[in-house]
N, CA and C atoms of all chains as a GROMACS GRO file, in nm:
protein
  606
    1UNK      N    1  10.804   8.271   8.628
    1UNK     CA    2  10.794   8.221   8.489
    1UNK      C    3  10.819   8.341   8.398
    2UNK      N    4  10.883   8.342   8.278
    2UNK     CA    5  10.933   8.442   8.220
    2UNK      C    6  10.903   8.417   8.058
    3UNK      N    7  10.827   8.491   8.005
    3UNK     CA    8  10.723   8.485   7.933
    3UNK      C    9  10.800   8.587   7.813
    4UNK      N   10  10.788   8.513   7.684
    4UNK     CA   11  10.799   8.653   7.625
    4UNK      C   12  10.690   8.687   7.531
    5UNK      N   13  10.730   8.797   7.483
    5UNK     CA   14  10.585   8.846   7.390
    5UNK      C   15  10.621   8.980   7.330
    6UNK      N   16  10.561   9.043   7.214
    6UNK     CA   17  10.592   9.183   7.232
    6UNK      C   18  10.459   9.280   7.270
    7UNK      N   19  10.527   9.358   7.350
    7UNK     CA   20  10.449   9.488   7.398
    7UNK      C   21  10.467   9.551   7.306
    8UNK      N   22  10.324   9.678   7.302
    8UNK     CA   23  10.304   9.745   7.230
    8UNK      C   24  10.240   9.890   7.328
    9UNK      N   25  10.324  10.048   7.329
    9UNK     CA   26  10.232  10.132   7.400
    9UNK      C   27  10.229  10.251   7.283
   10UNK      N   28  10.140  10.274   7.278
   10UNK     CA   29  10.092  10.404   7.169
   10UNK      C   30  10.002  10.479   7.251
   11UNK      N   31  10.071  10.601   7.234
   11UNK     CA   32  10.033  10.703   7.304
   11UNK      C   33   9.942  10.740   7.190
   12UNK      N   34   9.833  10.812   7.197
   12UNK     CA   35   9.741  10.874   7.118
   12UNK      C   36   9.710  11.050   7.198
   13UNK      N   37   9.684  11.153   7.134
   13UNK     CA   38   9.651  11.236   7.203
   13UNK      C   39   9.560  11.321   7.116
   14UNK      N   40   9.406  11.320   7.152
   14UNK     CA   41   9.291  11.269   7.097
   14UNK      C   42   9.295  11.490   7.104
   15UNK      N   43   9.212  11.513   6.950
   15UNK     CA   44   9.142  11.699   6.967
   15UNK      C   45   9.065  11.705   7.079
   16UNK      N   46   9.113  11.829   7.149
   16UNK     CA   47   8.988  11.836   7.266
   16UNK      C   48   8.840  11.796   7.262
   17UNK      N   49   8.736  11.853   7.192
   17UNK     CA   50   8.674  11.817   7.163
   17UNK      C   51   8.635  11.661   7.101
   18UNK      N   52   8.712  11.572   7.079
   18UNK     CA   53   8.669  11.425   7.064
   18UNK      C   54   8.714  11.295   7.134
   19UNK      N   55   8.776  11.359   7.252
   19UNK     CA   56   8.796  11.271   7.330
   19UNK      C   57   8.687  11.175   7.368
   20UNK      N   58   8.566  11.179   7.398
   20UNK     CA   59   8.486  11.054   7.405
   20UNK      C   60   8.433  11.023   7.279
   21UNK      N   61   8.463  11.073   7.179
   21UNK     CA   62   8.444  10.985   7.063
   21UNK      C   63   8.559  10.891   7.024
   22UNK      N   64   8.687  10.912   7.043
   22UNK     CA   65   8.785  10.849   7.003
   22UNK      C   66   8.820  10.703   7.156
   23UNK      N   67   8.740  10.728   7.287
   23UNK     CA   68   8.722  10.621   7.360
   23UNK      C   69   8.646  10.518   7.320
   24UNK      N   70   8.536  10.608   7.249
   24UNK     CA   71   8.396  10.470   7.265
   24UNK      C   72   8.483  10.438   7.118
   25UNK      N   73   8.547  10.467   6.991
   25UNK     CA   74   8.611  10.369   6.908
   25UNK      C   75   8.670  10.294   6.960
   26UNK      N   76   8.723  10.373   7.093
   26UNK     CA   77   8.883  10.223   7.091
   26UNK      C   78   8.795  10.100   7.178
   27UNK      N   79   8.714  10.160   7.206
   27UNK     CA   80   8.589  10.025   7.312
   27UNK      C   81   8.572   9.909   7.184
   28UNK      N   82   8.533   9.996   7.091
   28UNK     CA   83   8.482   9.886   6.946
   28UNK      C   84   8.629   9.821   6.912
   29UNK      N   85   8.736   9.920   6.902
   29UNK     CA   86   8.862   9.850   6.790
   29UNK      C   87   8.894   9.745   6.905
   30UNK      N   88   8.926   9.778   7.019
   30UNK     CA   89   8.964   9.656   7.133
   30UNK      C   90   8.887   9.542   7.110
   31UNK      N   91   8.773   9.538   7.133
   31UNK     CA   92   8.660   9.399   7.118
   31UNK      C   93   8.716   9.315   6.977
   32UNK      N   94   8.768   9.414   6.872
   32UNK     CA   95   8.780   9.376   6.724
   32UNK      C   96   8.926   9.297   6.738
   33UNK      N   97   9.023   9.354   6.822
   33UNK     CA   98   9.151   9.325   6.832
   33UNK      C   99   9.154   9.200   6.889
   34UNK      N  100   9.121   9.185   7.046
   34UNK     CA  101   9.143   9.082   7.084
   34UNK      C  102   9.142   8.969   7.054
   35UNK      N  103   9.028   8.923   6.920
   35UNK     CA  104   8.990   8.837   6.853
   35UNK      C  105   9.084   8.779   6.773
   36UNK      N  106   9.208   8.864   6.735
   36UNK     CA  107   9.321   8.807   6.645
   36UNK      C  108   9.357   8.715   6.745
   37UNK      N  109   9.430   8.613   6.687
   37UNK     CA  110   9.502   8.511   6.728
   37UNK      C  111   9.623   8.558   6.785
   38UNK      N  112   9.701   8.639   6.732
   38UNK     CA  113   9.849   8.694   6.796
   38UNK      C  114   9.784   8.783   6.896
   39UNK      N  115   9.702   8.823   6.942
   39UNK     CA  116   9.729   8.924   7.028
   39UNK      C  117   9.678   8.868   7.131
   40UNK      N  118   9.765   8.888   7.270
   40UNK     CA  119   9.768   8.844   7.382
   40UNK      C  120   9.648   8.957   7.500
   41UNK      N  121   9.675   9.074   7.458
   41UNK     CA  122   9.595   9.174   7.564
   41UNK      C  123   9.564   9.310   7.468
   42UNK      N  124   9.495   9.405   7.528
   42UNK     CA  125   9.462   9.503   7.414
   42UNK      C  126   9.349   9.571   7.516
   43UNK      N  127   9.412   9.698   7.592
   43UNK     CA  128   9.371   9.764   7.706
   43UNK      C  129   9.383   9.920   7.654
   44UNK      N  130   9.270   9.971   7.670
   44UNK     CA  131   9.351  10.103   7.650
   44UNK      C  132   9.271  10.214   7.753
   45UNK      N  133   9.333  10.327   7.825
   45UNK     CA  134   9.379  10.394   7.959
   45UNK      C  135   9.374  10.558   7.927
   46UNK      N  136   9.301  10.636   8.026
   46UNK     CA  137   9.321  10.807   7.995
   46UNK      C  138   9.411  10.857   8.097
   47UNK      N  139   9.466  10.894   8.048
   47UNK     CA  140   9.595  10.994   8.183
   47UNK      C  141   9.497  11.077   8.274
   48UNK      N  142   9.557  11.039   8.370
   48UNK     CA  143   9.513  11.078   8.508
   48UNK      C  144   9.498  11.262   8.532
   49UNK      N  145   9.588  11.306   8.430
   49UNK     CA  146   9.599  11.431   8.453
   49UNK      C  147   9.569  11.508   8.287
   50UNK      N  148   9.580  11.471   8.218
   50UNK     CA  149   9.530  11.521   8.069
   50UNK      C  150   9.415  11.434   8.001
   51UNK      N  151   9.343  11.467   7.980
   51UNK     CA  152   9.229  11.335   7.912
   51UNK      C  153   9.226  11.330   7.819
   52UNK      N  154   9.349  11.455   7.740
   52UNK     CA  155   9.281  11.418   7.578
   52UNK      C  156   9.430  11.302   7.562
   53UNK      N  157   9.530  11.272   7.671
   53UNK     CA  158   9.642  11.199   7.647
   53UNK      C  159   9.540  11.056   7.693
   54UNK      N  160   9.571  10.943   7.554
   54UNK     CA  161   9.520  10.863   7.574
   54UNK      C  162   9.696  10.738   7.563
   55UNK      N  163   9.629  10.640   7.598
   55UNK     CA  164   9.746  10.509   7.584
   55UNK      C  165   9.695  10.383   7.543
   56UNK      N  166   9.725  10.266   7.461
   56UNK     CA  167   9.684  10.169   7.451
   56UNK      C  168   9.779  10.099   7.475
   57UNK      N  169   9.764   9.987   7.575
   57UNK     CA  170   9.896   9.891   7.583
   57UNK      C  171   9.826   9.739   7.528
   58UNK      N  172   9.896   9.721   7.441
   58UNK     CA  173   9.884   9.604   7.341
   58UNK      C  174   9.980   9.517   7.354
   59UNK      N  175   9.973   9.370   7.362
   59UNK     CA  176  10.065   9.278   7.373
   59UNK      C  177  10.017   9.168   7.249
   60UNK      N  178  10.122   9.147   7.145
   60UNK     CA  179  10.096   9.039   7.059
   60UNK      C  180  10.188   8.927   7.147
   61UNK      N  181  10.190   8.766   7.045
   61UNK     CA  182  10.294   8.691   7.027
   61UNK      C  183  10.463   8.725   7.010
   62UNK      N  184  10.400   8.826   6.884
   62UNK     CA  185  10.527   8.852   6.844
   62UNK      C  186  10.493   8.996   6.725
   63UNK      N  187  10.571   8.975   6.685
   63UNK     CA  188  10.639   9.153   6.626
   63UNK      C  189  10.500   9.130   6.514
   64UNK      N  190  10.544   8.990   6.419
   64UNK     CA  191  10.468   8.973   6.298
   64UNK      C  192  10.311   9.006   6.366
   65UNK      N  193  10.266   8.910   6.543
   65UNK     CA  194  10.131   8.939   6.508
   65UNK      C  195  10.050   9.093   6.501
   66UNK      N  196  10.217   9.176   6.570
   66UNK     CA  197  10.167   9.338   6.545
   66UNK      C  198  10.117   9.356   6.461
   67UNK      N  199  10.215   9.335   6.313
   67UNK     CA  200  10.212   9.372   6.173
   67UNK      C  201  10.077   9.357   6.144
   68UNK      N  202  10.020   9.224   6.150
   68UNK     CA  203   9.888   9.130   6.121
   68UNK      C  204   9.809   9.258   6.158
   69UNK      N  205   9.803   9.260   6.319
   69UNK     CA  206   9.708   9.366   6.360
   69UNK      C  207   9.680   9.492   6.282
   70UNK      N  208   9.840   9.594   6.221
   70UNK     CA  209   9.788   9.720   6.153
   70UNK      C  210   9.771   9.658   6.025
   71UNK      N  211   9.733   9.588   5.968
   71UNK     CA  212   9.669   9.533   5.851
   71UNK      C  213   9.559   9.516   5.842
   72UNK      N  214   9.508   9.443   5.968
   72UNK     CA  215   9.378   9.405   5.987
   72UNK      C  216   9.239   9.504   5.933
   73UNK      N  217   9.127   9.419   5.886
   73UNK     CA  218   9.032   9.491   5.825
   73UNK      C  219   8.967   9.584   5.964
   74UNK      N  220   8.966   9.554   6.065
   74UNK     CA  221   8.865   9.625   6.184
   74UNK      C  222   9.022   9.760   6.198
   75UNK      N  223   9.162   9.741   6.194
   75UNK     CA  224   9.224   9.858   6.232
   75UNK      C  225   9.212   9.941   6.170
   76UNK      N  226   9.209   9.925   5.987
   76UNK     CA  227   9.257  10.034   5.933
   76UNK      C  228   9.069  10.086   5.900
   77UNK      N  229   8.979   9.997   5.922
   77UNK     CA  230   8.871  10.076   5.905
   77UNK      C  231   8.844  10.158   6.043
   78UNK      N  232   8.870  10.138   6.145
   78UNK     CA  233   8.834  10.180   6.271
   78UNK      C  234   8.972  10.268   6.344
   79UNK      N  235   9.071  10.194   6.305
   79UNK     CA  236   9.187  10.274   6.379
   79UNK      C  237   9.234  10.396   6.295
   80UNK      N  238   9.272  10.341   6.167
   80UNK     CA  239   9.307  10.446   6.038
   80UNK      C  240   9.221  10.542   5.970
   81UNK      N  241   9.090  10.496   5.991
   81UNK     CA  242   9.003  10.506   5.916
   81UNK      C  243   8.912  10.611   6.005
   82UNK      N  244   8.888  10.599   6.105
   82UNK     CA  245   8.857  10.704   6.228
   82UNK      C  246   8.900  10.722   6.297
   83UNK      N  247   8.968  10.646   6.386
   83UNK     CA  248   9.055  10.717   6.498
   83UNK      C  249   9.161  10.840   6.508
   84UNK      N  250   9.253  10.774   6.440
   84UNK     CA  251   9.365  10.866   6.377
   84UNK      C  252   9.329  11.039   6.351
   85UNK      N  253   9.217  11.038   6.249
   85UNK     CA  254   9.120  11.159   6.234
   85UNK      C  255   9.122  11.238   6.354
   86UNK      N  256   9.108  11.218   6.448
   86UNK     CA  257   9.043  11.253   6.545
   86UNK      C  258   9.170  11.317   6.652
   87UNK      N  259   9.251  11.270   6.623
   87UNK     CA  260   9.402  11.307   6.711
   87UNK      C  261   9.523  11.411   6.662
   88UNK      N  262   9.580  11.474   6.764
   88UNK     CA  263   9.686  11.583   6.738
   88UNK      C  264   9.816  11.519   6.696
   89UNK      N  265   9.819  11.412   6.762
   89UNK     CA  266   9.971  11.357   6.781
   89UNK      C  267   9.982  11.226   6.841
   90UNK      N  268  10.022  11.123   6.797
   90UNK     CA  269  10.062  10.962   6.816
   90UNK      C  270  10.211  10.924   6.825
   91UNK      N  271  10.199  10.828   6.955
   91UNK     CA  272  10.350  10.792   6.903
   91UNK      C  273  10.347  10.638   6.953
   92UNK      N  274  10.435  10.522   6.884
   92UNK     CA  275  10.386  10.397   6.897
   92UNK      C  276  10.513  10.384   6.950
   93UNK      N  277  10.537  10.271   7.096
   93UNK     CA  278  10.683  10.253   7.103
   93UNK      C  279  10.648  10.116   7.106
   94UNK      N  280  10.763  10.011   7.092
   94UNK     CA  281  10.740   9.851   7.089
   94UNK      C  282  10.866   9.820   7.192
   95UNK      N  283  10.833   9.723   7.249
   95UNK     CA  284  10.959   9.688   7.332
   95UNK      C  285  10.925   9.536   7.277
   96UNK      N  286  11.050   9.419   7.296
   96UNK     CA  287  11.011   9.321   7.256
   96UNK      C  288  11.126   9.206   7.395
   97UNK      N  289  11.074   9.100   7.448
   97UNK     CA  290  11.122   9.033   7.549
   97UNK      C  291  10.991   8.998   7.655
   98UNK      N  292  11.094   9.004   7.780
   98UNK     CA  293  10.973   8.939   7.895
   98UNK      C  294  10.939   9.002   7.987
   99UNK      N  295  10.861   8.979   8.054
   99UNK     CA  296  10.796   9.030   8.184
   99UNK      C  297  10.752   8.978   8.262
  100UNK      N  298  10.850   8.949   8.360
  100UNK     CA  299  10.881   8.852   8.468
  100UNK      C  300  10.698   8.846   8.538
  101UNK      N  301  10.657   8.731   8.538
  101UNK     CA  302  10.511   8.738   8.592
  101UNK      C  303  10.560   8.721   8.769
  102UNK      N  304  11.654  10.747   6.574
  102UNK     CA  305  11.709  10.769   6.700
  102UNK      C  306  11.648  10.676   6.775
  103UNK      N  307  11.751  10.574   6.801
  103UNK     CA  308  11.738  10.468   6.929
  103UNK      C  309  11.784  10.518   7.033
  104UNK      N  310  11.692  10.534   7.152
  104UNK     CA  311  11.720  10.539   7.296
  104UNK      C  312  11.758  10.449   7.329
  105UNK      N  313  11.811  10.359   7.477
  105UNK     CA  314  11.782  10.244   7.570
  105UNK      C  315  11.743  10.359   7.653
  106UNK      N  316  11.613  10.226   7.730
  106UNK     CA  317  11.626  10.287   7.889
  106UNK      C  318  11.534  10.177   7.910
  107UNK      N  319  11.488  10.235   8.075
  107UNK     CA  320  11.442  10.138   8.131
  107UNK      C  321  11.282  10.131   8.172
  108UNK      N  322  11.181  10.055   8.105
  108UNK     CA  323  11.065  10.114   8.093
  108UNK      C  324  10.973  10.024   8.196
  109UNK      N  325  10.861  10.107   8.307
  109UNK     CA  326  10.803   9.992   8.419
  109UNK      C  327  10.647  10.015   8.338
  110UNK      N  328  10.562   9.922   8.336
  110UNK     CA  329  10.453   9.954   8.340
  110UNK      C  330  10.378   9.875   8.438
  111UNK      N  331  10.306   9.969   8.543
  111UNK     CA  332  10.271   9.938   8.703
  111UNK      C  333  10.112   9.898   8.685
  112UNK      N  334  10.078   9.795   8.716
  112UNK     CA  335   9.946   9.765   8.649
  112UNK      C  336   9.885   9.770   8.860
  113UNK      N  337   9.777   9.879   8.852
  113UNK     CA  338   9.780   9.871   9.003
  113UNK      C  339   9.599   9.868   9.006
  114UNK      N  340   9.511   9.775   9.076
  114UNK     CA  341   9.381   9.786   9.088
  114UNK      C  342   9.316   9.844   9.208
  115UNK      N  343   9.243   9.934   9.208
  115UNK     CA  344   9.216  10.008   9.344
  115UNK      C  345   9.086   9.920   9.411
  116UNK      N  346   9.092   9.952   9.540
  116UNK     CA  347   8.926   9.881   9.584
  116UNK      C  348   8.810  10.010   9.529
  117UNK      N  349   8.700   9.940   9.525
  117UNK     CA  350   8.610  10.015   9.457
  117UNK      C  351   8.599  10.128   9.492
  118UNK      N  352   8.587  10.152   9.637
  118UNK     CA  353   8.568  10.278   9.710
  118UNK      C  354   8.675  10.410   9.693
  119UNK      N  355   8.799  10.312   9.656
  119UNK     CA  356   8.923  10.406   9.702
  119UNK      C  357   8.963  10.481   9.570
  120UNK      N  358   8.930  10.444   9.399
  120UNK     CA  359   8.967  10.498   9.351
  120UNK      C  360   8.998  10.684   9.309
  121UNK      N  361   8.947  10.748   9.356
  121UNK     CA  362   8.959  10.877   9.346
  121UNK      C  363   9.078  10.905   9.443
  122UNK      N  364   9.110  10.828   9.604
  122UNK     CA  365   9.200  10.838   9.656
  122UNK      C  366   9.324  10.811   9.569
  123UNK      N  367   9.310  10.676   9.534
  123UNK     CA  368   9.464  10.657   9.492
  123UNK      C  369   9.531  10.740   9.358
  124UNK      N  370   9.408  10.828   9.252
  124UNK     CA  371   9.424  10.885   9.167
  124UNK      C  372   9.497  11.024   9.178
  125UNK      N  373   9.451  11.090   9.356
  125UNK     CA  374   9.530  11.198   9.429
  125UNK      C  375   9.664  11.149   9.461
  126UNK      N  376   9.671  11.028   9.519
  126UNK     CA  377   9.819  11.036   9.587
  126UNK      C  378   9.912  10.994   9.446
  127UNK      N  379   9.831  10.957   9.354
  127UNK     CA  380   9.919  10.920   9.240
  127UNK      C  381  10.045  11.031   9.187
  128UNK      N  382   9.890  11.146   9.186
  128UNK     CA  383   9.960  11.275   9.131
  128UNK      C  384  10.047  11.354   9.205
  129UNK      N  385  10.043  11.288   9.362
  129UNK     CA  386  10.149  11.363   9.474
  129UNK      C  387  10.291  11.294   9.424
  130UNK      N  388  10.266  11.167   9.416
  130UNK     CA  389  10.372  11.038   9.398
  130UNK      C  390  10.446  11.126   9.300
  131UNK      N  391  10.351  11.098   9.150
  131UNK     CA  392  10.413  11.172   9.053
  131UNK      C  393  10.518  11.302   9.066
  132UNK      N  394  10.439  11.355   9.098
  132UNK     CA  395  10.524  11.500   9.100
  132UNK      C  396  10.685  11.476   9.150
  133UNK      N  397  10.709  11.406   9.273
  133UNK     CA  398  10.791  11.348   9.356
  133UNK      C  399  10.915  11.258   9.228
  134UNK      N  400  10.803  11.196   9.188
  134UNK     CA  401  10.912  11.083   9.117
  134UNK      C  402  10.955  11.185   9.055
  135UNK      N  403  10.936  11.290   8.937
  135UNK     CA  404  10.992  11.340   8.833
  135UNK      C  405  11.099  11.419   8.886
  136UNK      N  406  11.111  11.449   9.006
  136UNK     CA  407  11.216  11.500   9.017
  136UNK      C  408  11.350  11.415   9.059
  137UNK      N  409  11.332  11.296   9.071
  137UNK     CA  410  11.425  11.196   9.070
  137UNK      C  411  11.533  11.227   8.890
  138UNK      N  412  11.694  11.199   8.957
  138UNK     CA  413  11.768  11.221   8.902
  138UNK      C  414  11.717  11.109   8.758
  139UNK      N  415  11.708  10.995   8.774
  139UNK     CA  416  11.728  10.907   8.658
  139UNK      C  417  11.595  10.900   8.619
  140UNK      N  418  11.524  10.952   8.660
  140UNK     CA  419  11.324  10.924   8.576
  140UNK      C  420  11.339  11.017   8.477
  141UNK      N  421  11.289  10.922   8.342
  141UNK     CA  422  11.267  11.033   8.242
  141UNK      C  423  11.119  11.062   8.204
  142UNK      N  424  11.048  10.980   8.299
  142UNK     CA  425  10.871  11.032   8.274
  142UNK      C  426  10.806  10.915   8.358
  143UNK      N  427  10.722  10.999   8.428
  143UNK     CA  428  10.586  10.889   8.533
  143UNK      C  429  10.495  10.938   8.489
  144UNK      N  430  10.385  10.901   8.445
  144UNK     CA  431  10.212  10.910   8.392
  144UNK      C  432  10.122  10.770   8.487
  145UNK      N  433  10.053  10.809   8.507
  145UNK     CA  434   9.933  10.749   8.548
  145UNK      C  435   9.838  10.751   8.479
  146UNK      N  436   9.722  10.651   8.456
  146UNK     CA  437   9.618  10.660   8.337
  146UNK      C  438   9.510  10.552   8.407
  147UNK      N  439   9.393  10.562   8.398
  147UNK     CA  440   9.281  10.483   8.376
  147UNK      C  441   9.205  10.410   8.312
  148UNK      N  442   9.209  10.335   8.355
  148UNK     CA  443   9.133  10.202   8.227
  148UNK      C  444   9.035  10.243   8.162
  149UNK      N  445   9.009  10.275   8.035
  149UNK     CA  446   8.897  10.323   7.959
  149UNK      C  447   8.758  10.262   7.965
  150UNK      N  448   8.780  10.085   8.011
  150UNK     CA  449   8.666  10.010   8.053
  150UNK      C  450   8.680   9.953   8.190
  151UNK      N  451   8.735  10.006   8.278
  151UNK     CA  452   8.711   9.993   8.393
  151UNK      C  453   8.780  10.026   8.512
  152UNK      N  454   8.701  10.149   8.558
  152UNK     CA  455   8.786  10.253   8.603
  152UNK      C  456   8.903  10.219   8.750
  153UNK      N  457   8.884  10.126   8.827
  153UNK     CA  458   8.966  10.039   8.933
  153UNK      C  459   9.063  10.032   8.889
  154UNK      N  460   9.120  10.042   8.722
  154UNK     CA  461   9.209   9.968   8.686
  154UNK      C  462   9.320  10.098   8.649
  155UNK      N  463   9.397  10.074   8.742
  155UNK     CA  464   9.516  10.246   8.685
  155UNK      C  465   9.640  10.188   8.651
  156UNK      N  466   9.698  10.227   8.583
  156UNK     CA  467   9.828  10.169   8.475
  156UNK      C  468   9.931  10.300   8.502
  157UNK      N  469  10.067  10.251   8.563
  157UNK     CA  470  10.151  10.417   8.566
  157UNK      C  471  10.322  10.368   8.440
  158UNK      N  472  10.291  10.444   8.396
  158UNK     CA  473  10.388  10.449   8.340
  158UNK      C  474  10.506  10.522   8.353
  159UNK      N  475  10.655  10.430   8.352
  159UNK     CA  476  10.778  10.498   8.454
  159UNK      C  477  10.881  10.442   8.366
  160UNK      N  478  10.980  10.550   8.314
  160UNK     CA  479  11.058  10.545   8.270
  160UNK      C  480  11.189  10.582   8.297
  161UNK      N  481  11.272  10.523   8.326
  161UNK     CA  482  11.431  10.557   8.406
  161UNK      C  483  11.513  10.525   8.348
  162UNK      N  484  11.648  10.579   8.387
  162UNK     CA  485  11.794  10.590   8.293
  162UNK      C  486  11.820  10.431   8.277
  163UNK      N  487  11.769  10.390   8.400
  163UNK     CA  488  11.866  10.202   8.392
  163UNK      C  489  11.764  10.164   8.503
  164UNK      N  490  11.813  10.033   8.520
  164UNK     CA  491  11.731   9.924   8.615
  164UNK      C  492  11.781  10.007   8.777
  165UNK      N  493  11.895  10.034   8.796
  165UNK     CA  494  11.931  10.101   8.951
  165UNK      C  495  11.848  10.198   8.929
  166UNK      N  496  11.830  10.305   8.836
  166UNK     CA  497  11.772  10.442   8.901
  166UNK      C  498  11.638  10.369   8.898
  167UNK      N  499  11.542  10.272   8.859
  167UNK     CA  500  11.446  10.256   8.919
  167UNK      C  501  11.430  10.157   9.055
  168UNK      N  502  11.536  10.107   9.070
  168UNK     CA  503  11.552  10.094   9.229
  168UNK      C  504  11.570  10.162   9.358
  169UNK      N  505  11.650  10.260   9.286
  169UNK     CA  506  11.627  10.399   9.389
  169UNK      C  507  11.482  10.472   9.405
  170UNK      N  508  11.404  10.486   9.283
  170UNK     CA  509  11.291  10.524   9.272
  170UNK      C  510  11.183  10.413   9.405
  171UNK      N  511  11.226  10.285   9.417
  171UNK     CA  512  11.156  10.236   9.527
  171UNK      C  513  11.230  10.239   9.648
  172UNK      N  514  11.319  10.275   9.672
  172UNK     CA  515  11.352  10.312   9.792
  172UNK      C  516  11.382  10.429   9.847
  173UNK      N  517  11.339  10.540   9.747
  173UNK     CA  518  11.320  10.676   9.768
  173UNK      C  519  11.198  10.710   9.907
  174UNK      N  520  11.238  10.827   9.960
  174UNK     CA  521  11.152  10.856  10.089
  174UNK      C  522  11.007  10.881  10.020
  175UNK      N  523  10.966  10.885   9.921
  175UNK     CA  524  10.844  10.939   9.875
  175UNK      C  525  10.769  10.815   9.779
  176UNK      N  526  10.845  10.718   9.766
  176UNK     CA  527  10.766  10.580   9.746
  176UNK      C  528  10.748  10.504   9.831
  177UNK      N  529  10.805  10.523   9.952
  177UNK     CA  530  10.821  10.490  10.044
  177UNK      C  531  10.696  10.528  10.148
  178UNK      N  532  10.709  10.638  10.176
  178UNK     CA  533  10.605  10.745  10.205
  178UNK      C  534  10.432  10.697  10.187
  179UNK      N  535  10.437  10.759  10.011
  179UNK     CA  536  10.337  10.749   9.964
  179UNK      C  537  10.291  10.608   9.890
  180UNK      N  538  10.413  10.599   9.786
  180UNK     CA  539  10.348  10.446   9.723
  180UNK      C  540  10.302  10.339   9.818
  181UNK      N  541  10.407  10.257   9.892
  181UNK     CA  542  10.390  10.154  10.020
  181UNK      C  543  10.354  10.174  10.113
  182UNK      N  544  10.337  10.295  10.133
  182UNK     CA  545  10.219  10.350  10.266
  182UNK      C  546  10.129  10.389  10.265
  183UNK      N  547  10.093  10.478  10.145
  183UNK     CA  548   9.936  10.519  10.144
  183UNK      C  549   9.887  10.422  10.030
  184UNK      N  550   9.928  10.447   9.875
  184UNK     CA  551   9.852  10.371   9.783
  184UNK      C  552   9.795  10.208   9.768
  185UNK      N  553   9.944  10.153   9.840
  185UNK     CA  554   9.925   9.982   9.787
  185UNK      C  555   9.828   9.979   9.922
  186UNK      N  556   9.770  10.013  10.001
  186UNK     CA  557   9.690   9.963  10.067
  186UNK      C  558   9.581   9.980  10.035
  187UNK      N  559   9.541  10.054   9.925
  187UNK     CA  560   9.436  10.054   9.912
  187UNK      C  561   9.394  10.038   9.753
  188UNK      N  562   9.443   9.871   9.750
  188UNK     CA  563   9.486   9.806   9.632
  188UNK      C  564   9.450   9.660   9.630
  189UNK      N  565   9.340   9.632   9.546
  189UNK     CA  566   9.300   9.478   9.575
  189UNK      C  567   9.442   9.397   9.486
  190UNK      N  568   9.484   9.427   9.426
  190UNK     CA  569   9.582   9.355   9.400
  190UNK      C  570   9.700   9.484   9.314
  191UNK      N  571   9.827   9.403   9.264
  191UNK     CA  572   9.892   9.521   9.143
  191UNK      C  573   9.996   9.402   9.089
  192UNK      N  574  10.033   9.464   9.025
  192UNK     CA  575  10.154   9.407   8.907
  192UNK      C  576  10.242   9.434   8.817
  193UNK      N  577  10.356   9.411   8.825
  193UNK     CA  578  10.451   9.565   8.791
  193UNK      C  579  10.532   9.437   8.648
  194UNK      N  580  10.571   9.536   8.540
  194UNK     CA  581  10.605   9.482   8.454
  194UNK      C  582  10.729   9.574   8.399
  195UNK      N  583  10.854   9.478   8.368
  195UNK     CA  584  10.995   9.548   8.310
  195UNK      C  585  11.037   9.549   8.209
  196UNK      N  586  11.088   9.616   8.120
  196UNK     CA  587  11.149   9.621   7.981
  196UNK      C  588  11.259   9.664   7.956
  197UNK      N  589  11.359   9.615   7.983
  197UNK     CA  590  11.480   9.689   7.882
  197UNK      C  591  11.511   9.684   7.782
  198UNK      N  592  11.537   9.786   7.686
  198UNK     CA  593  11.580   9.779   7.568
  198UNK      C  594  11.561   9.952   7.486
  199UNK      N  595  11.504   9.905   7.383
  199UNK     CA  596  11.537  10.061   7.284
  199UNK      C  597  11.350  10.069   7.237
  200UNK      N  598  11.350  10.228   7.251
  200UNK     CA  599  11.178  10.249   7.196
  200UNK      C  600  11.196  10.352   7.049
  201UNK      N  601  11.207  10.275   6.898
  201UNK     CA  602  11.246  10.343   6.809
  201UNK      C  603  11.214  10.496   6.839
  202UNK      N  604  11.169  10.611   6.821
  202UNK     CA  605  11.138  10.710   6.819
  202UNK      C  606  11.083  10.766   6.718
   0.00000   0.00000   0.00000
């Protein structure tokens, strides 16, 4: 079955020092995320070999329910609003199509 | 700057016991893949809420060089011989297209 949706992976790469502060946010912003209607999944992962390299893989409906999401009152108070703070360097890539289940 | 390429994200769950194993052979795997002609990056990462859960991220020139990447002597080797066995389940997901930059 061949599903589409858009993916979302944003790399985050958190100051040494706040790497478990910028986890236990994304514990809160995830719980906050999933709750939108467009968003399908909302996981986020520490590299196996760097810990301050973090990843979130996010899947909406579609592109718009991304948009929705960095709008949202829980992102920009929690994602924009603290997270971001807390990091050297971000990079968001979007792919948009399917993934063959 | 639009790239294409070809992006996997390997959604792989370890048995409870085994995770620290499969987190070593990951990083053997790794090393291995990057020197493959068409990989332009393998990462491995851990689920922030639940650590069984490892996500690798693999990026290649096109859909063949990540076919070679599974029939390479060292996925071969290591991935289908040492890791997936000690894997309550996994699930591999494909994307082609462009990751703005």
């Amino acid at each position: 079955m061949t599903a589409t949706h858009y993916q979302v992976i944003a790399h985050y790469f958190a100051r040494p020092n706040q790497v478990r502060a910028v986890l236990a946010l994304l514990a809160e912003l995830a719980r906050a995320s999933r709750q939108e209607p467009a968003n399908l999944s909302y996981e986020f992962f520490q590299n196996g070999e760097d810990p301050e390299h973090i990843v979130i893989l996010e899947r909406y409906v579609d592109a718009a329910g991304f948009e929705r999401h960095r709008d949202s009152e829980h992102f920009q108070r929690i994602g924009a609003g603290q997270i971001i703070p807390l990091l050297t360097s971000r990079r968001v890539e979007r792919y948009e199509g399917s993934a063959e289940e």
